[in-house]
C-alpha positions as CSV (number, residue, x, y, z in Angstrom):
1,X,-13.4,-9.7,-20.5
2,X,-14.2,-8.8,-16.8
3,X,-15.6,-11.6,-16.0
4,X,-12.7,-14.1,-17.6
5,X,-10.6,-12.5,-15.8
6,X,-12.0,-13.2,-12.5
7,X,-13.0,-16.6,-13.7
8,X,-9.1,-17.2,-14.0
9,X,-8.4,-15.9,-10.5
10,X,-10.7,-18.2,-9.0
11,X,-9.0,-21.4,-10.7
12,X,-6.3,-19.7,-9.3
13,X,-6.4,-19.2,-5.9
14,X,-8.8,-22.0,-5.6
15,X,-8.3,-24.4,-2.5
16,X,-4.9,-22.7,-1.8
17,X,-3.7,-22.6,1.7
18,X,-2.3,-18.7,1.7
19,X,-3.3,-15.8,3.0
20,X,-3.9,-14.2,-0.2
21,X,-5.7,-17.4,-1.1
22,X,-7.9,-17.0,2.2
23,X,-8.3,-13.2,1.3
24,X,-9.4,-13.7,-2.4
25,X,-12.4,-16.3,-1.4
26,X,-13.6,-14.0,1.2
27,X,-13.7,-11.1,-1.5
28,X,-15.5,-13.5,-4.0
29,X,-17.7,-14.2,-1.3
30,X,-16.6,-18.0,-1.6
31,X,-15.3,-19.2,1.2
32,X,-14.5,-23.0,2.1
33,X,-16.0,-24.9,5.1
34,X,-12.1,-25.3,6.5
35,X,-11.2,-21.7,6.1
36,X,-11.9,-20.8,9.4
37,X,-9.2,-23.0,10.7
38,X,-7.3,-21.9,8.3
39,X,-7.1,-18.5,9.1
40,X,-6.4,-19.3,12.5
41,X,-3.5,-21.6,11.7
42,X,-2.2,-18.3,9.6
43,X,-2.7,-16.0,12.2
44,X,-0.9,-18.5,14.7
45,X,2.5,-18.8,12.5
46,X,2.5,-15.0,11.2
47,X,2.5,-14.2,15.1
48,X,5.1,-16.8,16.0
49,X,7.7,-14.9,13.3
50,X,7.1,-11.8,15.7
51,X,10.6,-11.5,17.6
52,X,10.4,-10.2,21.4
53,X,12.0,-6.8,20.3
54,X,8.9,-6.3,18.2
55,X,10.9,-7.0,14.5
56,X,10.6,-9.5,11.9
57,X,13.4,-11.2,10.1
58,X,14.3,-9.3,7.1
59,X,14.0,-5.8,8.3
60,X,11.6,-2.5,8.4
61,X,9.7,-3.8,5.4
62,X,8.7,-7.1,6.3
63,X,8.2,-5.7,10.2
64,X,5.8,-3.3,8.9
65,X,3.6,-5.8,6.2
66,X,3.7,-8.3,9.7
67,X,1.2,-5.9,10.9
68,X,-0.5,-5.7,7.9
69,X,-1.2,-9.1,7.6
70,X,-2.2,-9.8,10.6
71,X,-4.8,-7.2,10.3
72,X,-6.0,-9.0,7.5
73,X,-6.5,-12.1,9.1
74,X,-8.8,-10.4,11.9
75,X,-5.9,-10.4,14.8
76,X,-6.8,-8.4,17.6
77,X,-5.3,-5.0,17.8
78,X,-4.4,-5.0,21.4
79,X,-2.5,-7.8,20.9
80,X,1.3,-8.2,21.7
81,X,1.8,-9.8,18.1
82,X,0.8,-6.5,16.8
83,X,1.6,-4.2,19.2
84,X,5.3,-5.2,19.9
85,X,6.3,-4.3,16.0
86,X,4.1,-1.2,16.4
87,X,5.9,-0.2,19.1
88,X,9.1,-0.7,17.3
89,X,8.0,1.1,14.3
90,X,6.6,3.8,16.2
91,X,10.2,4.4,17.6
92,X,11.0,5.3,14.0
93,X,9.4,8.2,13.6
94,X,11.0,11.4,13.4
95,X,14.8,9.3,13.4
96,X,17.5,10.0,11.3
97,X,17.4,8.7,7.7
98,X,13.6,9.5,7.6
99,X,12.2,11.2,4.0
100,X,12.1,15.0,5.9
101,X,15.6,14.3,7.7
102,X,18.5,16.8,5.6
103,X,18.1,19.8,3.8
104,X,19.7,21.4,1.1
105,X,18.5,24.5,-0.9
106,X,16.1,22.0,-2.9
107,X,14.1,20.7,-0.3
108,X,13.7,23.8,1.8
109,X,12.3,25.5,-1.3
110,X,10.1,22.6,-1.7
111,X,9.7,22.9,2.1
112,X,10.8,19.0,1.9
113,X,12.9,19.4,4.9
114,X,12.7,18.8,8.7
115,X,11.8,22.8,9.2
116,X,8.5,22.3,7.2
117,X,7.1,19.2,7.7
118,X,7.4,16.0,10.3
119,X,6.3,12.3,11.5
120,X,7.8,10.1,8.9
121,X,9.3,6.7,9.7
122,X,13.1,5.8,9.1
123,X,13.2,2.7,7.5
124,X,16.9,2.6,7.6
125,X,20.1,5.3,9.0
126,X,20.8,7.8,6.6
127,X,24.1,6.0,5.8
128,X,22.3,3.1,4.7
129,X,21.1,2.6,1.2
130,X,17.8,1.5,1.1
131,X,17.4,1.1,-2.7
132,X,16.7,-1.3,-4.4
133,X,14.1,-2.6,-2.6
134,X,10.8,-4.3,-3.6
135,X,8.2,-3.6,-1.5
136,X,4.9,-6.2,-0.8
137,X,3.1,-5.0,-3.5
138,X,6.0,-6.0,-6.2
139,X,6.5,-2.3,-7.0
140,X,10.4,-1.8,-6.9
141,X,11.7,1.2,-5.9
142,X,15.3,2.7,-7.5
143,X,15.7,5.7,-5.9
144,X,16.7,5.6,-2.1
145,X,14.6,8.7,-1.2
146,X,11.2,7.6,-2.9
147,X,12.3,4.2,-0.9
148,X,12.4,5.6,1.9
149,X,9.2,7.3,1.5
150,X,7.2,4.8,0.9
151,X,8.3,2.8,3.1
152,X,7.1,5.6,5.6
153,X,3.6,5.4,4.0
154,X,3.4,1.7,4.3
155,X,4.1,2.1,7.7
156,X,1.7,4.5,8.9
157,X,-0.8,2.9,7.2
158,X,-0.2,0.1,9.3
159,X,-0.2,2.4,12.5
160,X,-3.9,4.0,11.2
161,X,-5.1,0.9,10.4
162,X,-4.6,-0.4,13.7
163,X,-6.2,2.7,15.6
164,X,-3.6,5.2,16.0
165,X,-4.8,7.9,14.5
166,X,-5.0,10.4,17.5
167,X,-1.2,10.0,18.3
168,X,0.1,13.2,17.8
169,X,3.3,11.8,15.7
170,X,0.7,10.1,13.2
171,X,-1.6,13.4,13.0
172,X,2.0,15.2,11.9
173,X,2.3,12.1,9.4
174,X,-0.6,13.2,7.9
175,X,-0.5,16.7,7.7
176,X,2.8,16.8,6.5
177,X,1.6,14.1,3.7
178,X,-1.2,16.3,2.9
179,X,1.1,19.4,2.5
180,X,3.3,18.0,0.7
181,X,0.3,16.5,-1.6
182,X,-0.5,20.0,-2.6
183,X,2.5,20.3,-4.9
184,X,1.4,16.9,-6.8
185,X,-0.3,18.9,-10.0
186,X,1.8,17.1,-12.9
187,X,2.3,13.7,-13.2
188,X,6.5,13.7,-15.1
189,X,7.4,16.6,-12.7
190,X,9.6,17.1,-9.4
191,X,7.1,14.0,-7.5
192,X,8.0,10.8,-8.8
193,X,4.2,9.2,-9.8
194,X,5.2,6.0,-7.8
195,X,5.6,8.8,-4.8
196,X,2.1,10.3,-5.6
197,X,0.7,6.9,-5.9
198,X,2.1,5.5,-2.5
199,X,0.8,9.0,-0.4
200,X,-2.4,8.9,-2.2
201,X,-3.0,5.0,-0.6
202,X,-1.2,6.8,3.0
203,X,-4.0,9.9,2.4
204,X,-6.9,7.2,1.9
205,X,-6.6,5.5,5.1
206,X,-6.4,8.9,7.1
207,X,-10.4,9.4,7.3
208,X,-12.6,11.8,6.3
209,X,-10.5,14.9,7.2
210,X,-8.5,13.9,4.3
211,X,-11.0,13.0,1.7
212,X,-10.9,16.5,-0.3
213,X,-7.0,15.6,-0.9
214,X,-7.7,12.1,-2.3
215,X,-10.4,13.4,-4.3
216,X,-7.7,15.7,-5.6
217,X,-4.9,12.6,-6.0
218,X,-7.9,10.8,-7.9
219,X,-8.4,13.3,-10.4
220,X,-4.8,13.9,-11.1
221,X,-4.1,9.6,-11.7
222,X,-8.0,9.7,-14.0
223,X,-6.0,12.9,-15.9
224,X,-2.9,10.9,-16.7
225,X,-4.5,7.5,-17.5
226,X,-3.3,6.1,-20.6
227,X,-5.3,5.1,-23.5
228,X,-5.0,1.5,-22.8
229,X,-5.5,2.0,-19.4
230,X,-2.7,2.1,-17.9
231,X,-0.4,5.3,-16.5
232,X,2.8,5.9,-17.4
233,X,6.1,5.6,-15.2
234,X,3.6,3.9,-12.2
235,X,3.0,0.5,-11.5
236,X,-0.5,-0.5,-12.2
237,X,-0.9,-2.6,-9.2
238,X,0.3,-0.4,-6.7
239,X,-1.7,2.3,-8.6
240,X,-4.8,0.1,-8.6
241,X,-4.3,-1.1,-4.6
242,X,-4.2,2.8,-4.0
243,X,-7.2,3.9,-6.1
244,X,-9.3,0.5,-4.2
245,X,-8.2,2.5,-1.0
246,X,-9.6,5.7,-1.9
247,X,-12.6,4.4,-3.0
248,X,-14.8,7.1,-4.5
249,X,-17.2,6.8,-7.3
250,X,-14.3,8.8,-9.5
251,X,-11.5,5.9,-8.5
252,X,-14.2,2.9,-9.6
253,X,-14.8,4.5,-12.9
254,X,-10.8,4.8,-13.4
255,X,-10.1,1.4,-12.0
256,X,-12.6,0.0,-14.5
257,X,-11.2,1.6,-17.3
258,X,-8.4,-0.3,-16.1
259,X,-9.4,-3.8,-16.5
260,X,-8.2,-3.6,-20.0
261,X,-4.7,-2.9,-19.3
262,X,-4.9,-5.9,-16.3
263,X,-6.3,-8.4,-18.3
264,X,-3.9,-7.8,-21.1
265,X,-1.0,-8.9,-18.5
266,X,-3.3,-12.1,-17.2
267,X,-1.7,-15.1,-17.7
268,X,-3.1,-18.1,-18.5
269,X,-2.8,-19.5,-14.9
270,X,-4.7,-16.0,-13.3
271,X,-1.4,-14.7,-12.1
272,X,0.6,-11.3,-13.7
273,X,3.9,-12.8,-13.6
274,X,6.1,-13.5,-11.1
275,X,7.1,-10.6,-8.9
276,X,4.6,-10.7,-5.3
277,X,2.4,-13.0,-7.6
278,X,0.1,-14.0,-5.1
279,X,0.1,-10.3,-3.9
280,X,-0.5,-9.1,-7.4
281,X,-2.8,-11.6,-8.2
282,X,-5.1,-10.8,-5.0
283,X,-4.8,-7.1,-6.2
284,X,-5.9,-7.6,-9.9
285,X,-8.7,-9.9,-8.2
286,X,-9.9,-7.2,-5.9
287,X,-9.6,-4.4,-8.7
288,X,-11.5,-6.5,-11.2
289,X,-14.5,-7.3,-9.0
290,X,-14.6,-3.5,-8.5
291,X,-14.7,-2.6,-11.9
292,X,-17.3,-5.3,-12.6
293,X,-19.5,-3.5,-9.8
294,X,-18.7,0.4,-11.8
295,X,-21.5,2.0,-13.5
296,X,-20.9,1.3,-17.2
């Protein structure tokens, strides 16, 4: 079943011209002779859509994922096409309409509010509704506060990933991520799962300091793993791309368990339908070569 499923991704993603396609032939180990200049000429127009201001048309979201996908593609770090839109996001943190801005009675019990717990990114002013909004990974999100943060997750995994972890606003990121983690214990409770999920993938990419509380997050999303394979109220593929993150011998078992559920939603073509398809698709790709590796 595994191996189908891969076989299809491969058809898939074949001699396409994307940076998922790039991405997926590098994780299959099966690169082509002209991918080289391809990632080059990716890295070259990704760049070029980096306004002077540091932004990307479309807003926070896209801003943030520039800097993702530039990382992918090997861009320096100290470069001005990442830099400038870290630099803008940076100047986010700590704003008004970020996840810890406001309290009520509510989030001060849940110690939710700015007197408890700091660093987040605002994606938008408080005034503005955020949600809708779909984020790379296809997973919409409904609820403007769960929106908003995620959004602030994405984001400093963009900033950790690019070697910001010592900046004191990122360090109160993480800590307050990690304190607010400790009140993730049920699955249907106060904590949306899709919230659990998207600070579980933010906790992964804060190094070891943090490994106890992924282990933790790991557990909980093995616990609540349907029989199929599948969890309930999450989205598998931003549930998979976090457990991939954590990567621990506990999150490949789960992720293979897994496979089921994804290649029940395969389509003939590879792909899993037709929200972030080529996102998705690179996803299920990168899961199901995991679960392939897992101990049986």
């Amino acid at each position: 079943m595994i191996a189908e499923a891969i076989q299809r991704l491969v058809l898939y993603f074949g001699t396409g011209a994307t940076r998922q396609a790039y991405l997926a032939r590098q994780a299959l180990g099966r690169p082509l002779p002209g991918d080289p200049r391809l990632a080059e000429r990716l890295r070259q127009e990704l760049a070029a859509g980096v306004r002077t201001d540091g932004t990307v048309s479309g807003g926070a979201v896209p801003t943030i994922w520039r800097v993702h996908e530039l990382l992918d593609l090997g861009y320096a770090e100290d470069s001005s096409a990442i830099t400038r839109p870290l630099a803008w996001m940076l100047a986010l943190q700590d704003r008004p309409g970020a996840f810890h801005d406001g309290c009520d009675r509510v989030r001060h019990s849940r110690r939710l509010c700015q007197h408890y717990i700091a660093g987040f990114f605002a994606p938008a002013p408080p005034t503005q509704r955020l949600a809708p909004v779909t984020l790379p990974n296809g997973k919409v999100y409904r609820v403007d506060a769960a929106a908003r943060f995620s959004i602030s997750c994405l984001a400093l995994r963009a900033a950790l990933r690019a070697g910001y972890e010592e900046r004191p606003a990122i360090r109160r990121h993480l800590q307050s991520l990690e304190q607010i983690s400790e009140q993730w214990t049920e699955w249907n409770g106060y904590f949306a799962p899709d919230v659990i999920v998207a600070g579980l993938h933010a906790l992964a990419a804060g190094g070891r300091d943090h490994r106890p509380a992924v282990g933790r997050l790991v557990d909980l999303l093995t616990t609540n793993q349907g029989v199929e394979g599948d969890w309930p109220s999450a989205d598998l593929f931003q549930v998979l791309d976090a457990l991939l993150a954590a990567d621990t011998p506990e999150a490949q078992v789960t992720v293979r368990r897994a496979a089921t559920a994804l290649a029940s939603r395969q389509r003939a073509d590879g792909t899993f339908g037709a929200s972030a398809q080529q996102e998705r698709a690179l996803i299920g790709l990168r899961a199901l070569i995991w679960a392939a590796r897992a101990p049986a």
